[in-house]
Each structure stands twice: as C-alpha cells, then as structure tokens.
N, C-alpha and C positions, 0 to 999 in steps of 0.2 A: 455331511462332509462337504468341505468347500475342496470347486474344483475350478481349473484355470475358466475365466467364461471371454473370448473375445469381444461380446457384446461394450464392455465393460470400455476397452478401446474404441471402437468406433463409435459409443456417444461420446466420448469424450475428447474424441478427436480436434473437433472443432476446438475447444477451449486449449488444449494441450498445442496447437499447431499455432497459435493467438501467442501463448505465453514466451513459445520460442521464438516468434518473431519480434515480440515486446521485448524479451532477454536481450536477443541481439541489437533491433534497434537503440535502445537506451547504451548500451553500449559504444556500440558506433556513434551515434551522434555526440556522447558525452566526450569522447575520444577526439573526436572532429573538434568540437568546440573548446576543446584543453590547449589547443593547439592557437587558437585564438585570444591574444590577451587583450585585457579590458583595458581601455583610453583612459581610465582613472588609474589604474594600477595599483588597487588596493588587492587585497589577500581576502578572503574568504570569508576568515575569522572577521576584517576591517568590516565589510558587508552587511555582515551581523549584528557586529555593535553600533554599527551607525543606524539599522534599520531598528535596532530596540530602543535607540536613545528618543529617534525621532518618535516613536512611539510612549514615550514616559515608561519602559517596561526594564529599570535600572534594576528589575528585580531577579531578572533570569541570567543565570553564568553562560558564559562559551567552554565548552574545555572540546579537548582533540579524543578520536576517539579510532582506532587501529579498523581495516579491515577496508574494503572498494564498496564506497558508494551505500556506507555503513551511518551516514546520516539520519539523525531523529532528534525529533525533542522531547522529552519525559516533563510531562505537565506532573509530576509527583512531587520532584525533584526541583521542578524551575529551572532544568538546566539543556542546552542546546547544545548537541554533540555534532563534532562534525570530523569526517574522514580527513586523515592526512591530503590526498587532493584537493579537499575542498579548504580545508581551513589554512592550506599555509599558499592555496592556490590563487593566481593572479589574472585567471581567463575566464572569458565570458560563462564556461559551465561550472566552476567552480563560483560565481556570482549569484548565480540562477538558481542552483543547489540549496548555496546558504539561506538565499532570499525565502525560498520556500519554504526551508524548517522554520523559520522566523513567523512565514506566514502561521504556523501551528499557534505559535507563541501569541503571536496576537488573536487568533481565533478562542484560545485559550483566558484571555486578559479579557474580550469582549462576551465572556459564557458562548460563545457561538452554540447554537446547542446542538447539532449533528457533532461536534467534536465529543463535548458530555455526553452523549448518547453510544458514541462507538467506545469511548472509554470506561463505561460502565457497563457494556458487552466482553471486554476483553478477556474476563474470568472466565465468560461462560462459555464463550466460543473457541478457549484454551480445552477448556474441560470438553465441550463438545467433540472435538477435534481429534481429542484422542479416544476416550472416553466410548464416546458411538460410534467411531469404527470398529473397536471392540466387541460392543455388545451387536452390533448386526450382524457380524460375522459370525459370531458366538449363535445368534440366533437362527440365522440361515444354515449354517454348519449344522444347529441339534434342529431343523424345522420348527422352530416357537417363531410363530409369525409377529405372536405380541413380543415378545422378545426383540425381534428383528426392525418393528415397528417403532419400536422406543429405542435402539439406536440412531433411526431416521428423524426422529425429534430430536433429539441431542445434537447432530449432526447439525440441524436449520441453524445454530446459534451461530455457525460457522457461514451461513450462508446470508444472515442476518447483516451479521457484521461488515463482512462486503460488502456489501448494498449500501449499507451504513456511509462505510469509507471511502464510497467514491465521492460522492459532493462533498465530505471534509478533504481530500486531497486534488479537487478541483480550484475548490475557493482558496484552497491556498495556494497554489499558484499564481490563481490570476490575486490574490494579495500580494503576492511576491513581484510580481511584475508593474503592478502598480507603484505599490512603495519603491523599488529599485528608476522607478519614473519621474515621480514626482520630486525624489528625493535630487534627482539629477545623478544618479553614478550612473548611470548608463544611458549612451540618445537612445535615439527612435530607432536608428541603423540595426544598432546592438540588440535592441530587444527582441529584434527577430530571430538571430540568433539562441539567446534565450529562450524564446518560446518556443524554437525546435526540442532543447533541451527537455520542459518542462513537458512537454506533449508524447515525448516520448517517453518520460515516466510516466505520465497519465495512462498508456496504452496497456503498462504492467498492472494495476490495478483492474482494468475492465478486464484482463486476461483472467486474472484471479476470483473474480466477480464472475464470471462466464463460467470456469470450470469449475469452483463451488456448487453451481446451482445446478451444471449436469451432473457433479458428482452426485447431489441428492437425489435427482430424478432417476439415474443407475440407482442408487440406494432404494427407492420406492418402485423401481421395478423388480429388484430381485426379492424386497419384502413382500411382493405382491397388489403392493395399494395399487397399483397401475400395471398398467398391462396388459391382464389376464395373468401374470405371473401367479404361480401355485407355491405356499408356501407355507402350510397351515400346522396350526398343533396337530 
C-alpha cells in the first residue's frame, strides 16, 4: 500500500523551489525585455531567417506556433516554430528567443552530437517517465523490490536526458548570441540584455536537471537501494 510519505517533499525541495524561481524569473525578465525594442526593428520571424541564411540552412521553415514561450525547433521536420511573441515580435527577448531556436538548427546542421544524443534519448525518457513511475509504485505498493527497482532504471532515462540537455541548450545560446553579433542585429549594449533573457531560461533547465535527479534518488530510497530503506519480496 502506498501511503502519503513527506520525505518525498523535503528531498525534493531544493529542485522544486529552483524551478519556481526559474518559472518566475524567465518570466519576468522575458516580460522586462518585450518592453524593449530592438534598434534594428526586425520581428522575430526576421531574426530567424536572417540567422539561417547567414548560415546556408535555406533548408529549415519558420512557421508561428500558438501558446507563451512555446518555442522549438523539430530537427525531424526542419522546421523552427515560434510563439506569437516571438515571431511577430520586435524586442530585444523576442530577438534572443528566436536566436536560440536557430541555435538548435545549427547545432543540428553541424551533427553537434549532445543534440543527436538527447534526441535519440527522447523515446526512452518519454517511456521512462511514465512508464517507471508506474511500475515503482506498483512495486513498492505489492513490496517486489525487483519490481520497484526496475522502475528506478526506467526512470534514469529521464534523468539521463537532462544531463544530456543542458550543454545542448547552453551552446545554443551562446550560438545565438554570437550569430545575433557577428551578424550585426544587435550591438554590444543590446546583447546584455539578451543574455539576461537567455540565462534565465538556462536556470529552467538546471531546475529540471536537479529535480530529475532527486526525484531518482527518492525513487532509490523508497526502493530500498539506499538508505537502509526496507522493501523486499
């Protein structure tokens, strides 16, 4: 029988109090910087295709894609979606935004291999994600420790990936802000600006990377592997 366990809270505090502050900060500052428009006065979408051309990557679409801050780029597809803020937007966080997805695009175009590697995790760590919370609970619920034990593998895929994703969504940044440099849409001023943007989604990632990795270590305490936890067939 599973029963409420507070433990469960308090390791995960740390990660959980990280993400709300990541939440809010990317917020706020994305919010701050909308308010700021770029000295070139291009739109978001503009940003994009100027940073693919400079690139030779005539091969990836823009199209607009509904929701806040609902930006990606699907290396399946070759296509770079970007939120109404960002694609029809004319400020420095909608610049910084687009830049970054772009940065994917070229990551993508260059094999980067940390991008190939988190995108050939994606399956498993969907499947993990649901999948072994399932069975650990399942297993600690009837005490099968092996049970309980092979949802906490399943689970790693999830924690895998994380790890994975934070230096693919480092370098794309600092790609983003270089190409938006070099290329001249934005000075030296502006880029600071930018880089508050970019840093504070960066924050949302290492939250999600942190509380991943406590979520397993709760998971390997209630299965027993640590701890001293008792949880045996």
């Amino acid at each position: 029988m599973i029963v409420f366990d507070p433990m469960y809270f308090v390791i995960l505090a740390p990660g959980l109090l990280l993400a709300m502050w990541a939440q809010y900060k990317v917020r706020s500052t994305f919010s701050r910087a909308s308010e700021i428009p770029a000295k070139r006065g291009w739109s978001g979408r503009d940003v994009a295709q100027a940073i693919l051309n400079s690139n030779g990557l005539q091969d990836v679409e823009i199209e607009p894609v509904t929701g806040y801050l609902s930006d990606h780029y699907d290396p399946r597809h070759k296509v770079l979606r970007l939120s109404p803020d960002v694609y029809q937007g004319r400020s420095l966080a909608a610049f910084g935004v687009a830049a970054h997805e772009v940065g994917h695009a070229i990551q993508d175009a260059h094999n980067y291999a940390p991008l190939g590697i988190r995108n050939a995790i994606v399956p498993m760590a969907n499947f993990g994600s649901s999948l072994g919370m399932l069975v650990l609970m399942v297993g600690i619920g009837m005490g099968l420790q092996t049970l309980a034990i092979l949802g906490c593998a399943l689970f790693t895929a999830v924690v895998i990936f994380q790890v994975v994703n934070l230096p693919v969504e480092f370098n794309a940044s600092r790609r983003a802000r270089e190409a938006l440099l070099a290329s001249g849409i934005i000075s030296p001023a502006e880029d600071k600006e930018v880089g508050k943007v970019l840093n504070a989604a960066a924050m949302t990632y290492v939250a999600a990377t942190l509380t991943s990795i406590l979520t397993l270590l709760y998971f390997l305490m209630r299965a027993g592997v640590i701890g001293g936890g008792r949880n045996r067939e």
